[in-house]
Every structure is written in structure tokens, then in C-alpha cells.
N, C-alpha and C positions, 0 to 999 in steps of 0.2 A: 247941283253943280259938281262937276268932274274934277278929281283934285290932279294938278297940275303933272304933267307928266315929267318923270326925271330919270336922267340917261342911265341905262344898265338895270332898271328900275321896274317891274312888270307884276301884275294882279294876276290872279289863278282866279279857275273858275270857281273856287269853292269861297270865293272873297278872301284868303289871303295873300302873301305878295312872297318876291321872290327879286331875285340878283342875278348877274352875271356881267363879267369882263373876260377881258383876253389881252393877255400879257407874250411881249417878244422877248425872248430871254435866250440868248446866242444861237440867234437865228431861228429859233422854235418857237412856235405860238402855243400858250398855255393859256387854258380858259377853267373858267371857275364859277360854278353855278351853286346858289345854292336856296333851298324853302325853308329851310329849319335852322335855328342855332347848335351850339354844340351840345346843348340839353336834352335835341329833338323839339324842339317849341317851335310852332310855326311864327313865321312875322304877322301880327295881325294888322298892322299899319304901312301904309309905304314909307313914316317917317323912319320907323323899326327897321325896314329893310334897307333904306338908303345908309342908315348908319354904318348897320352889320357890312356894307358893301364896302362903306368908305374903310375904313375899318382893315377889312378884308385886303383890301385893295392897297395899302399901305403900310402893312407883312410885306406882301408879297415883294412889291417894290424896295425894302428894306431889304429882303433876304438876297437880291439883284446885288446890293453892294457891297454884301459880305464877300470874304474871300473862301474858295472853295472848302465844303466843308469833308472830313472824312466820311468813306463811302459805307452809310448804313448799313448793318449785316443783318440780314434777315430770318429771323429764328423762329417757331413755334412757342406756344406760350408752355406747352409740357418741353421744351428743349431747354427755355428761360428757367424752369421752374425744377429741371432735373439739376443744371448748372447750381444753383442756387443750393440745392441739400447736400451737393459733393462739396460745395467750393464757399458757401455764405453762410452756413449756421452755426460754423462749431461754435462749438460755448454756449448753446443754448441749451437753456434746461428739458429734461426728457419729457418732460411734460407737455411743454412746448412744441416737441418735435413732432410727438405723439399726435396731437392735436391737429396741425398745421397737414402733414400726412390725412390721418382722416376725411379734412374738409378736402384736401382735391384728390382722391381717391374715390370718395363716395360723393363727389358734386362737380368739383370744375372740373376733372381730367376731361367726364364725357361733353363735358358744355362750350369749353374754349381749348384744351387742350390741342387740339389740332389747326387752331388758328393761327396766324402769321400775328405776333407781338404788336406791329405796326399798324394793323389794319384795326384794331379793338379802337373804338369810341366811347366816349364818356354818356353818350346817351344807352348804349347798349347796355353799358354795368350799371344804371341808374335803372334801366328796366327789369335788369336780372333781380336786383337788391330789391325792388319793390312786389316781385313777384314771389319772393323768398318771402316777406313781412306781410302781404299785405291774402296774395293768392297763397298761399302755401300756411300762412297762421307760423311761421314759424318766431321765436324769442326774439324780443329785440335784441338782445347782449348778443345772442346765436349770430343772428344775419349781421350785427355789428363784425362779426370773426371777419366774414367774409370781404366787407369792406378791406379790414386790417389786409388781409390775402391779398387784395388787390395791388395795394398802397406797395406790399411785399413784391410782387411779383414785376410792378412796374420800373419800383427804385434797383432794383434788380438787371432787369431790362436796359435801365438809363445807361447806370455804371461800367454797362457792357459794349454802350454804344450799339443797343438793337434797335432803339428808338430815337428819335431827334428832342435836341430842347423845346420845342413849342409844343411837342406830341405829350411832352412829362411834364411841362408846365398847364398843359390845359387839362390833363388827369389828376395831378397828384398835388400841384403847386397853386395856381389861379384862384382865389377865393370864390367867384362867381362861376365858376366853370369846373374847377375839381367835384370827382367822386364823392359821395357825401351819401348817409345815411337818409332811410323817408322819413317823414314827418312820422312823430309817435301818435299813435293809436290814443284816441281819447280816451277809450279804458283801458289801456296798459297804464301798470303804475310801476314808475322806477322809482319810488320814494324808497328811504332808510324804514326797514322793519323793526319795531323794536318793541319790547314787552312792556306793559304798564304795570303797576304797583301788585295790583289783585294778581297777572300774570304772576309775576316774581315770586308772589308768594309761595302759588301752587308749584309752579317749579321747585322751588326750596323745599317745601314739604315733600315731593316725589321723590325728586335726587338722593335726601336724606339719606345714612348710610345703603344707597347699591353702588355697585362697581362704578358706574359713572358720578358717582359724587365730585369725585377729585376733578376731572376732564370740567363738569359742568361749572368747580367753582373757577377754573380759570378762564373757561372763557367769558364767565360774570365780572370775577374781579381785573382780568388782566386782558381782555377781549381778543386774545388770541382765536389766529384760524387754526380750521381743526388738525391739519396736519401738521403745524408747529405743535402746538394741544400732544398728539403723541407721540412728539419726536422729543419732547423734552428729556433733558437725564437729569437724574438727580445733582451731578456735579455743574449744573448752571443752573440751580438752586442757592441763592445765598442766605438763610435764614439771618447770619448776623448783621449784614447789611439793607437785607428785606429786600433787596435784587432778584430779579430773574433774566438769565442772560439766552438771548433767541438766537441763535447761529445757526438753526437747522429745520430738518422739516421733514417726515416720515414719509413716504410713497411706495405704491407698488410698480416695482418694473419689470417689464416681461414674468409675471408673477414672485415674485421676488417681494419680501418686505424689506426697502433699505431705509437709511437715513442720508438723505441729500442735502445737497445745498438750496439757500432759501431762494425764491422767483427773482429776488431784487436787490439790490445792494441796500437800497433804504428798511428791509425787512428786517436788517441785522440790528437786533437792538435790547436797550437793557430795559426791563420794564419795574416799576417800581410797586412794590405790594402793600394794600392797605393793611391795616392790625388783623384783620378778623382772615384772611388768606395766610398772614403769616403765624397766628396762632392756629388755624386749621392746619398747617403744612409741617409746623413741630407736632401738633399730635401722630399725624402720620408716618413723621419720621419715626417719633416712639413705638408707634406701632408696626413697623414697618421692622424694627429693631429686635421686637419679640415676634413676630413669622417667620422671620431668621432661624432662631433657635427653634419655637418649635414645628414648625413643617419646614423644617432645612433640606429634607428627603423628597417630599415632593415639589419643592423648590428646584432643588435639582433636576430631578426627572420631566420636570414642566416647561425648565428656562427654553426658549429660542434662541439661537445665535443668529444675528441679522448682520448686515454690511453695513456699518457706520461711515461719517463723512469722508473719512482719511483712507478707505480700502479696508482697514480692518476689519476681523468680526468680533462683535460683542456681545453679552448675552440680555436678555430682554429684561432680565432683574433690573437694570441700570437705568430703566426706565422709571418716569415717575407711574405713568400709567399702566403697571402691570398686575396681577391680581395675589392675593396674599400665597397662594398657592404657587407663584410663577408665570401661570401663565402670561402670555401677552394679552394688551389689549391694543387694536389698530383703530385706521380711522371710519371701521365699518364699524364699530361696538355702538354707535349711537344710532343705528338703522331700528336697532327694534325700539327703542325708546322711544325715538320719533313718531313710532307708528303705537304704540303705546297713549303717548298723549293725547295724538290728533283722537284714536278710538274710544279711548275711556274719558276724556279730560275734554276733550273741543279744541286743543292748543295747537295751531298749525305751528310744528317747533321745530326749525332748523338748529345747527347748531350755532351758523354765522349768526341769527340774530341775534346771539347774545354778546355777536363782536357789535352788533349794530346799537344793542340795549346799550351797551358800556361808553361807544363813543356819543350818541346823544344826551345819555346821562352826562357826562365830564363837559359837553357843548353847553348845557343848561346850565350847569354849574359854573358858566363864564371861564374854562381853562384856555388859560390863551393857545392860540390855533397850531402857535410853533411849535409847541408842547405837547400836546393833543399828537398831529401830523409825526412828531417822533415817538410815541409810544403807541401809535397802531401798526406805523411802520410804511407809511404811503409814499411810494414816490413821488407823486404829485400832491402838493396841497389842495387842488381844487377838489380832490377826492375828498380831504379832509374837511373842506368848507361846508357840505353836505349834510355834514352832522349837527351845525351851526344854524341851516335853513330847514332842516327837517321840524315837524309838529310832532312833538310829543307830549307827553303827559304832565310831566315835569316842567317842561317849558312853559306849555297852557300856565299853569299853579303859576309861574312867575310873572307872567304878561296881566293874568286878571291883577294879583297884587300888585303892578305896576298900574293897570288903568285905575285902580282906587286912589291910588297917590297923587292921580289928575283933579 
């Protein structure tokens, strides 16, 4: 039995279905076809396609009785996106810029750059992002940039009046319709990385007095990133308060080591030191007090003078992470360690996972969330919730003693 035929309504040969009307709108006839939604999904049903029609068909007739809208200007997506670096980022961190540059230099400029703003569809950058993650093997956080870019380039576009409201509510805005990341890879894992007891230990034993001691116990005990790690100075050190105050963050720019401002406003914060960091951190200030005196000379001869937050230069003594001799240490000084571990040891060792060790330890140990979220420094808390749902080692230990209590 043939299902009932319905107006504007029509089957393809390949069995799915399809739309069209035609609209008089100040004496002009405007028609509208279409097989696919704004996903690119064919209609598999006539009921599917009658919807999308009706749908379809009662925009249009809506936008009939609006009153005239201003006349779209029509731009390229490299014209959108040159406006955008002259006239939309100041204030943003160099890192940032750095970054953002890169990815349409070496990706979008050749892909969409010469395209007209308006004509981009949400199925098209759903194809791109999936060819990026899925044909290309590329990172998911990676091809997430790209989204981000997108999301950029369109609110961009809007602001400008390059695009219409329905065009940036159906890319950026519409739940069901906006650009959106692919489904994650069943063996990609975004989980929280973080070291178990036996781990810790071997680390402690490694670290033991070498130059990265100091670096490793902060971000054990204080789970700093590693560019805050060695942008620290000693004067946001408070030993008698057991404070440490984070207002900054080391980076290399245009080869330059400076000290910048941190990625977020919620990054700026005072972190709180357990006994054993604040009795390691007087030892080293004692020690720190006799390298003074006796390699005062090649202290000198070794210091760097870098550009601190405020324009000034300072010298790299000032740092907590420099070596008794002067010299500096940057946030490259834990490359060979790293590969140290992984070689001799088996330890795949970042340095964040010791930010990651620190906040699932503090999760497990029931620190309420708000508290947690201001001493990593998260702008968002769902970032901090993370630490909460992560499996760890410590947590297991408390779940089994919780299920004996059953």
C-alpha cells in the first residue's frame, strides 16, 4: 500500500524524499527545494519531509512580515577573519593569537578563505570537523580548536552584519542544528591522568635533589601549570602565611623569555601550602641564602634579565626556579626528564599530570568543589567536576570501604 500523497511532498529514486514550494513575495516568485536537512541528512520518511516543509514554509512566510531588514554586506571568510585580528582581539593573550593565526594559515585560509561568509553551511563544517578527527586521525582538543574558529569567525561575521539571524542561529545558536564537535573515538580517552601511590613514589625518589626538584614539588603539592611552575618569584612566596600567590605565567614570545599575564582571570589566585612544601621551601630559601654568598660571582655572570609583567626587566635570581649557580630554568627544563622517565622508568610523565594527580587526590578526599575550582584556578567549574568523576586509585580505596559498610 502507497502512503498517501501530500502537497509539495515527493520520493527520490533512491527511496528518500524531498520538498518544495513557491512563495510570491513583492511580485516575485521564490521557491524552495530541498533533500537534505541542515546536517546534510536525507529525509528517510515523507513524514520527515512533510515536517521540515511545513517548517520550512512558515520562516519564510514569517520573514514576509517583517519589516525590511538592512542589506547584508557580503564578505569572504579571510576578509571576516582579517577584520577580526585588526579590529576583535586586542586583549587577547599572545598565546592565543599565536595559536588562532596558525590554525587558519596552515588550514582554513586554503579551505574556506576565499568563500563568501554567507554561503558556509552547517553541514559543510560538520564534514570538515569530521574529516579533521576521524580521516586525518587528528586530536580531539586539536580539531575541538577548529570548531572554536568557527564559532569565532561566525560571531564575528554576525556582529558585522555579514550574515542574517537565521544563518548564525542555525550555525552557532540552535541546539539541534549548530556546529558541534564528532562523536569521540571509542579509544580516544579524555579522562584525568593521574599517578597512583607506587607512581608517586618513583617520582619522589627521581626528583630527589636535581634541579627539577623544586618545579616537581609544586606541581605535586600546589598543582600548578607549568608556566605558572616557572613564572613564580620568590616575593609571591609567603612562607609565614603558607601562601602562594599566582598572578603570572612565563612564556616564550617571538623568542624572548617573558613573564605575562595569566590565560584567565580565574587563574589569579592564592594557593594554599601543606607543611611538607612549606618546610621544603624554608629549606631552600636557607639554601638559597648561602649560594648567595658563596657563588655570588657566578651568580652574576649567569643571571638573565627577562621582561616581567609590568614592562620591566628583572633578573632570573628572582625566580623561584633558577639554579644555585644563576642560571635560569624555563618551561623546557622538564623535556629531558620526561624522556628520562618514559626511557629508564616506564612513567609516561607530563608535567600536568601532576596538576591532574593533585586535583583528583583533593576530589577523593571530599574537598568541596568551590574550593577545589579556586585553587586550580578553572574558569569553569564543569572543568573542576572532572576531578570528582575521574577513577582513581584513592577513590577506588574509598568506594571498596564504602561497599563493606553495606
Amino acid at each position: 500500500m502507497t502512503e498517501q500523497q501530500v502537497a509539495g511532498v515527493y520520493q527520490l529514486d533512491n527511496g528518500y524524499w524531498g520538498y518544495r514550494f513557491v512563495l510570491t513575495v513583492n511580485g516575485k516568485k521564490k521557491a524552495q527545494k530541498r533533500v537534505k536537512d541542515e546536517l546534510g541528512n536525507p529525509y528517510k520518511t515523507q513524514k520527515q519531509a512533510a515536517k521540515a516543509r511545513s517548517i520550512a514554509l512558515a520562516q519564510e512566510q514569517a520573514k514576509i512580515q517583517l519589516p525590511p531588514q538592512k542589506q547584508i554586506t557580503r564578505q569572504t571568510v579571510a576578509e571576516v577573519y582579517q577584520e577580526y585580528c585588526e579590529k576583535g582581539r586586542s586583549g587577547k593573550a599572545y598565546a592565543t593569537i599565536k595559536k588562532q593565526d596558525s590554525l587558519w594559515n596552515n588550514h582554513l585560509c586554503a579551505r574556506f578563505g576565499k568563500r563568501y561568509i554567507d554561503e558556509i553551511t552547517v553541514a559543510e563544517i560538520q564534514d570538515y570537523l569530521e574529516e579533521l578527527y576521524y580521516t586525518d586521525n587528528r586530536a580531539y582538543s586539536y580539531t575541538e580548536s577548529f570548531l572554536k574558529m568557527f564559532y569565532l569567525i561566525f560571531g564575528q561575521a554576525y556582529s558585522r552584519n555579514y550574515i542574517d539571524v537565521d544563518s548564525y542561529n542555525k550555525l552557532c545558536v540552535n541546539k539541534d542544528t549548530k556546529i558541534h564537535m564528532p562523536k569521540l573515538k571509542i579509544d580516544d580517552d579524555l579522562d584525568i591522568v593521574s599517578f597512583d601511590d607506587k607512581e608517586i613514589e618513583q617520582l619522589d625518589s627521581y626528583f630527589s635533589g636535581t634541579n627539577a626538584e623544586t618545579a616537581y614539588m609544586l606541581g605535586k603539592y600546589c598543582g600548578l601549570r607549568i608556566n605558572e611552575c616557572y613564572g613564580l618569584k620568590w616575593s609571591n612566596v609567603d612562607l609565614k602565611s603558607g601562601i602562594i600567590t599566582i598572578d603570572r605565567q612565563m612564556q616564550y614570545q617571538e623568542g624572548l623569555i617573558k613573564l605575562v599575564s595569566l590565560k584567565t582571570r580565574n587563574a589569579k589566585r592564592k594557593i594554599y601550602m601543606c607543611s611538607k612544601l612549606k618546610d621544603y621551601f624554608k629549606k631552600l630559601k636557607r639554601q638559597q641564602e648561602q649560594d648567595k654568598k658563596e657563588l655570588a660571582l657566578q651568580r652574576q655572570q649567569n643571571q638573565t634579565f627577562i621582561q616581567d609583567l609590568n614592562g620591566e626587566m628583572i633578573s632570573s635570581l628572582e625566580l623561584v626556579n633558577s639554579l644555585p649557580n644563576g642560571k635560569i630554568q624555563t618551561v623546557n627544563s622538564m623535556k629531558y626528564h620526561s624522556r628520562t622517565l618514559q626511557g629508564e622508568h616506564n612513567i609516561s610523565f607530563k608535567y600536568h599530570y601532576l596538576r591532574h594527580t593533585y586535583g583528583t587526590n583533593l576530589a577523593a578526599l571530599n574537598t568541596p568543589e568551590y574550593l577545589l575550582c579556586n585553587q586550580m584556578g578553572h574558569a569553569n567549574s564543569n572543568v573542576t567536576h572532572k576531578y570528582y568523576v575521574a577513577i582513581s586509585e584513592r577513590g577506588v580505596d574509598e568506594l571498596l570501604k564504602n561497599l563493606e559498610k553495606m
